[in-house]
C-alpha positions in Angstrom: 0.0 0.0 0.0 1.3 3.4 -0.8 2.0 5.7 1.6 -0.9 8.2 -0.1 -3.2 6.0 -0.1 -2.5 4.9 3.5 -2.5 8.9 4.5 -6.4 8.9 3.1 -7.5 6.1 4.9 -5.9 7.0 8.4 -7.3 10.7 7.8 -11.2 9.4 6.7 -11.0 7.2 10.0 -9.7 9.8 12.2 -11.2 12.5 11.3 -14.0 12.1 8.6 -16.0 15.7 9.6 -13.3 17.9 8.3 -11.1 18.1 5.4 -8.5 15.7 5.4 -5.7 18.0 3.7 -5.6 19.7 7.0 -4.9 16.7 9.3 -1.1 15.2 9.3 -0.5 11.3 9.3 2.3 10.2 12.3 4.5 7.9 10.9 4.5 5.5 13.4 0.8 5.0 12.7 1.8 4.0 9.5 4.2 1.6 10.9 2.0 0.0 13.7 -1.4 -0.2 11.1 0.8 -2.5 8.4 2.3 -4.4 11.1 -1.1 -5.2 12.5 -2.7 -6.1 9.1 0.2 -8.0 8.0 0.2 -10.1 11.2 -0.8 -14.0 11.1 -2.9 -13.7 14.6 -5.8 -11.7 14.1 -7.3 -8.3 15.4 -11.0 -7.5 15.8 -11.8 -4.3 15.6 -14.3 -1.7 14.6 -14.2 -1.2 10.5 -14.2 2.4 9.1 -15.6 2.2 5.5 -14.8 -1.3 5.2 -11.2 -0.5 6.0 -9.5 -1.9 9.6 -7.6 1.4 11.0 -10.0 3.5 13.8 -8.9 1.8 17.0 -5.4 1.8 15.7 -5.4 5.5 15.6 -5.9 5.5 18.8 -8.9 7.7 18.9 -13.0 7.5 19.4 -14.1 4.8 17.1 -15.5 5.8 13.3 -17.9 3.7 11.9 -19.3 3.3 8.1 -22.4 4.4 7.4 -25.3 1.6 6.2 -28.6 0.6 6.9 -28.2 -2.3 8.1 -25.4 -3.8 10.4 -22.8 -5.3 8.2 -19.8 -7.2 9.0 -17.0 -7.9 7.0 -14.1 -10.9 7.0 -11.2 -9.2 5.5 -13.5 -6.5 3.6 -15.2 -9.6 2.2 -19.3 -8.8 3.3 -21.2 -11.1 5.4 -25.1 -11.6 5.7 -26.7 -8.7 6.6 -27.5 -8.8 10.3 -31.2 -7.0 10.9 -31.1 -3.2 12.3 -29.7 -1.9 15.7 -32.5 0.7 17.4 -31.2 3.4 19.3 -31.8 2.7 23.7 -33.4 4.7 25.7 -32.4 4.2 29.0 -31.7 6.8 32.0 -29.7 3.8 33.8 -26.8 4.0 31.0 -26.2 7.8 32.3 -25.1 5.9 35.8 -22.0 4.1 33.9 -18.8 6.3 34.2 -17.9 8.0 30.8 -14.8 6.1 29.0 -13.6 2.5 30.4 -14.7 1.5 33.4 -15.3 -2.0 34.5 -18.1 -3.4 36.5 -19.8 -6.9 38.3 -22.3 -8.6 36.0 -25.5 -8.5 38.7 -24.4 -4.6 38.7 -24.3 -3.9 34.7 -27.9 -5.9 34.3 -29.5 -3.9 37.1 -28.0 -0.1 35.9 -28.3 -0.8 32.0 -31.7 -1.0 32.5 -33.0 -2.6 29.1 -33.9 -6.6 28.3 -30.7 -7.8 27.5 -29.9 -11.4 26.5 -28.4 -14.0 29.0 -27.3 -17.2 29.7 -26.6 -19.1 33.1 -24.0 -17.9 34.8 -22.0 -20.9 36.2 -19.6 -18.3 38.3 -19.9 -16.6 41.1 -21.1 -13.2 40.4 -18.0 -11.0 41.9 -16.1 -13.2 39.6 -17.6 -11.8 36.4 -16.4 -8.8 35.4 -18.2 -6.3 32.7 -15.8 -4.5 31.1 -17.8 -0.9 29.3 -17.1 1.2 26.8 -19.3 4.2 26.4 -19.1 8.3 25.9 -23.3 7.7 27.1 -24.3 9.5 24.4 -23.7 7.6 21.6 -22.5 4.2 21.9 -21.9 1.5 24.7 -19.8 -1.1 24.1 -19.9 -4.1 27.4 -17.9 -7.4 27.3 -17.8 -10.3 29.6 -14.7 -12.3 29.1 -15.5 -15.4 30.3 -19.4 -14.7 30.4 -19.9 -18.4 31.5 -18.6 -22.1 30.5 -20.2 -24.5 27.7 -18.5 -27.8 28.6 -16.0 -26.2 30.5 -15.4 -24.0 27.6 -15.2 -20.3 28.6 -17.6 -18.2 26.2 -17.1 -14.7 26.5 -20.0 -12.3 24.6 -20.0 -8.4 24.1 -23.4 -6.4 24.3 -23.3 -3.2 21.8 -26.0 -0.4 21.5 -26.9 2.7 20.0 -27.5 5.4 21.7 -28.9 8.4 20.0 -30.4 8.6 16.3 -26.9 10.4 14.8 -25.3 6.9 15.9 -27.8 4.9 14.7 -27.8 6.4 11.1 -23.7 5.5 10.6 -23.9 1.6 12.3 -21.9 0.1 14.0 -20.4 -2.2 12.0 -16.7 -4.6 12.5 -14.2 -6.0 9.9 -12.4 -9.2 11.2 -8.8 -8.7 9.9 -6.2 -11.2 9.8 -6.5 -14.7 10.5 -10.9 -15.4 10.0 -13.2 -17.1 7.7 -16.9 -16.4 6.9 -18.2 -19.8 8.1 -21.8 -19.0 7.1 -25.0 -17.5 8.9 -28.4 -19.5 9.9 -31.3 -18.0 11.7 -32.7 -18.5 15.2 -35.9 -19.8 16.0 -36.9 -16.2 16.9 -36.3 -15.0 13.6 -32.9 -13.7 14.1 -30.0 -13.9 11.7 -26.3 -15.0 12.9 -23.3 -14.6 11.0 -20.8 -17.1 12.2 -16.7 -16.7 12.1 -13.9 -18.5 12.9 -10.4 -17.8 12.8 -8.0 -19.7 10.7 -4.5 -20.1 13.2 -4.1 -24.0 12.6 -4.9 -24.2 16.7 -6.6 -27.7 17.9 -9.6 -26.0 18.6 -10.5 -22.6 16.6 -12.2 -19.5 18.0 -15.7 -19.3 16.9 -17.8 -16.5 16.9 -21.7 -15.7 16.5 -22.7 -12.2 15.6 -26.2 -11.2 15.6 -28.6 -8.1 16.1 -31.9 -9.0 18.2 -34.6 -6.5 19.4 -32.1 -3.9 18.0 -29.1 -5.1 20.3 -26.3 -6.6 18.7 -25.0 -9.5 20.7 -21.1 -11.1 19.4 -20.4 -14.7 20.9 -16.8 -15.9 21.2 -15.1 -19.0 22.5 -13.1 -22.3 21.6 -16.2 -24.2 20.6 -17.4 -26.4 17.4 -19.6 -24.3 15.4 -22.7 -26.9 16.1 -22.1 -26.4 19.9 -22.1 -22.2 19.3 -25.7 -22.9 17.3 -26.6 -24.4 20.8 -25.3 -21.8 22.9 -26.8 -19.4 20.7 -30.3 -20.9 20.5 -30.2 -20.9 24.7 -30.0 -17.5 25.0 -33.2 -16.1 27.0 -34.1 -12.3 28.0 -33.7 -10.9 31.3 -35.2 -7.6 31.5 -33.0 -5.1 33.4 -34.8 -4.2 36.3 -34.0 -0.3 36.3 -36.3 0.2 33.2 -40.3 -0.4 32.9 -41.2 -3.8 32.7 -42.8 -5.2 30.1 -46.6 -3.8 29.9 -49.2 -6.7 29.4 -52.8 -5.8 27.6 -53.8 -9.2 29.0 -53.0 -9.2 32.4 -53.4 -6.7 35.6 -50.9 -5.6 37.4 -52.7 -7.9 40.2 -52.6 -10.7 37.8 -49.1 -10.4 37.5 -48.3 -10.3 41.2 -50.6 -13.2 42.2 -48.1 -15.2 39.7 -45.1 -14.2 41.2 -46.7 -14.9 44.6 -46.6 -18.3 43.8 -43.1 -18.3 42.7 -41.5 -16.9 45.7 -43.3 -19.0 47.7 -42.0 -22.2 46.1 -38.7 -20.2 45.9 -38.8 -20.3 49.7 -39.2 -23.8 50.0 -35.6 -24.4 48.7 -32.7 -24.5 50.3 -29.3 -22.4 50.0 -30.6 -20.1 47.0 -31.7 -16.2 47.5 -32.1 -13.2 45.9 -34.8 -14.0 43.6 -35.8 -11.6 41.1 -38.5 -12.0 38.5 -39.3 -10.7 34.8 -41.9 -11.0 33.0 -42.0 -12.9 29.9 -44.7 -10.4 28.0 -47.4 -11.3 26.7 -46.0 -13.8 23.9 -46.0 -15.7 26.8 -49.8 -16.9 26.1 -49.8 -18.7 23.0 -51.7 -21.3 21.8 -48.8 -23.7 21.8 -48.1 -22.8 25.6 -51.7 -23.2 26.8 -51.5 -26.6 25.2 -48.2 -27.5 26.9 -50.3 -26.4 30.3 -52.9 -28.8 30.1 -50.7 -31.8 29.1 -48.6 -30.9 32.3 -51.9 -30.7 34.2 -53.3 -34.4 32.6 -50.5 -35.5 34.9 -50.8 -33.0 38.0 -54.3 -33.0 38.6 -54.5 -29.8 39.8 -57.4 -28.6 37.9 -60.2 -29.7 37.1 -60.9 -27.1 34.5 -59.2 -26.9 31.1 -56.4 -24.1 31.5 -57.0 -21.5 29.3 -54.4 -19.0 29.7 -50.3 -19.0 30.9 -48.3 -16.7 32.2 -44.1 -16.9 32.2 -41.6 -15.4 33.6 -37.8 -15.4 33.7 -35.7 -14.9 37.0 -31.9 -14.4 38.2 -31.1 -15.4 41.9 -28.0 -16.7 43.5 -27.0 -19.8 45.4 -24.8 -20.1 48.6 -22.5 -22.8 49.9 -25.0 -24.9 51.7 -27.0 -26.0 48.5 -27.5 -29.8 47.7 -24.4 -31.2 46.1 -25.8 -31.8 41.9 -28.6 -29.3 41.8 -26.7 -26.3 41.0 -23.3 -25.1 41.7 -22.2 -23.0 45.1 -21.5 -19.9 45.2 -23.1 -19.1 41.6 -25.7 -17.1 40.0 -28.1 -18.1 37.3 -29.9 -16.2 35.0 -32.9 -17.3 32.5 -34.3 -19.3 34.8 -38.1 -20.4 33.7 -41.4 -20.2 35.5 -44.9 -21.1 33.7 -48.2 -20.9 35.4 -51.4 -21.7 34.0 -55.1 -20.8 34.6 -58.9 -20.7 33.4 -60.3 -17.3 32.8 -60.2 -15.1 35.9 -59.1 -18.3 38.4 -56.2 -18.9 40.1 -53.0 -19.4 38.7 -51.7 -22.7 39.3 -47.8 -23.1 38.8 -47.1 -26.0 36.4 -43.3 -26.2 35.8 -40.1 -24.5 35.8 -36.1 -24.6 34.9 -34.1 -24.1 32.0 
């Protein structure tokens, strides 16, 4: 690559709101963005139209404007991903401006948003959040491990969009170096993952699952077959974030909703060396056909009512267990997150709770 045409790329990414005659190129810039490219283990970072040289620079990340959110393998274009929204959330304004780095339990509770979540096999003060964010614009969070598949560490990064000017230029990445395109399939929720892999001849490659859902895009990563990051994708639940509004249901009161979680807790109780439950609910896609269905099956076997069931309620919960829980059920000293409930009823009865788990 010429030095020219090296110049115009470093000034487009550094600076793309001004006239790039009047910025001046260091050298060592230069030096350090060949040296990178040219390097057999790769580096993941945030493309710039297409081109691999923002975070190099040293500077606020510049991103290319599209649509949709694109990635790219070595400016080769993936599938599309589907479109980022902008979040609206007054708990982001709590994170510190620039780096910081936080506990997992604390990030869900302050970000305030649905995000999705897996079980967390450690103990919560283990996992660490390290954020990204000017809380304006973008915020970038990433969990490295998040949690183990197989005793596998998966780590994931969370990124949003913050205001409208964001949302209009993307945030889209360019996997430079080392990395294939290993082909995209879609969720059973409608959601389209891109999945990567790099190339380094190790004994077991990195894989990783991109994918935007509910306008939150979500980027899996760990030392797994690509079958078992399908998995690990396809068990991702959502866990509302319990500093913004829960989810508003047009088919349930607000007394509905507590008599279910009534019952919860009070099962919750009965177990021993778990607390701090905290419950979510599912919305009201919760009541389907299909789930009413599953209800009365469960019930053909329960007995509980003698009524068919004609509605069902879910929700999702987090809580943590301690070092005097029963040795197999979960682990000690651990939180878990996307933990099931389902309860069932008939028309304006009582809620009967059916089943629960993962």
């Amino acid at each position: 690559m010429t030095d020219e045409k090296m110049d115009d790329l470093l000034k487009k990414a550094l600076k793309p709101d001004i006239e790039a005659e009047e910025l001046k190129i260091d050298e060592s810039r230069k030096t350090d963005y060949r040296r990178t490219k040219n390097k057999a283990r790769r580096k993941r970072t945030v493309a710039a139209a297409v081109l691999v040289v923002c975070l190099l620079a040293g500077g606020t990340a510049t991103y290319a404007a599209y649509p949709e959110i694109l990635s790219y393998v070595n400016q080769k274009q993936t599938k599309k991903l589907g479109h980022m929204e902008v979040v609206d959330s007054q708990g982001i304004q709590s994170f510190a401006e620039g780096k910081s780095e936080l506990d997992y339990l604390t990030f869900r509770k302050q970000v305030g948003v649905k995000i999705l979540s897996e079980t967390v096999t450690e103990a919560p003060e283990d996992i660490k959040v390290s954020i990204d964010t000017d809380r304006t614009n973008y915020l970038f969070a990433k969990m490295d491990p998040y949690f183990s598949y197989e005793d596998k560490p998966v780590s994931l990064e969370i990124d949003m969009i913050l205001s409208e000017d964001q949302l209009a230029t993307g945030l889209d990445k360019d996997y430079m170096g080392a990395y294939t395109y290993q082909g995209s399939f879609t969720t059973q929720n409608g959601d389209r993952v891109n999945l990567i892999s790099d190339t380094t001849g190790a004994e077991h490659p990195e894989v990783i699952a991109e994918m935007v859902s509910d306008g939150v895009k979500y980027i899996l990563s760990g030392r797994v077959t690509i079958p078992e990051m399908k998995q690990i994708v396809e068990s991702l639940e959502y866990v509302p974030g319990t500093t913004g509004e829960e989810s508003a249901s047009a088919i349930y009161s607000d007394e509905d909703i507590a008599a279910a979680e009534e019952l919860i807790r009070k099962e919750f109780e009965s177990w021993n060396g778990v607390k701090n439950l905290e419950l979510h609910y599912m919305g009201d896609s919760c009541n389907t056909v299909e789930n009413v269905q599953w209800m009365n099956d469960l019930n053909e076997g329960q007995k509980v009512s003698d009524e068919p069931f004609t509605q069902c309620i879910a929700f999702t919960s987090t809580f943590i267990t301690d070092d005097n829980i029963s040795p197999g059920v979960w682990n000690p000293d651990s939180a878990y997150a996307g933990w099931s409930w389902y309860l069932a009823r008939t028309d304006g009865g009582e809620w009967h709770l059916m089943t629960w788990g993962y």
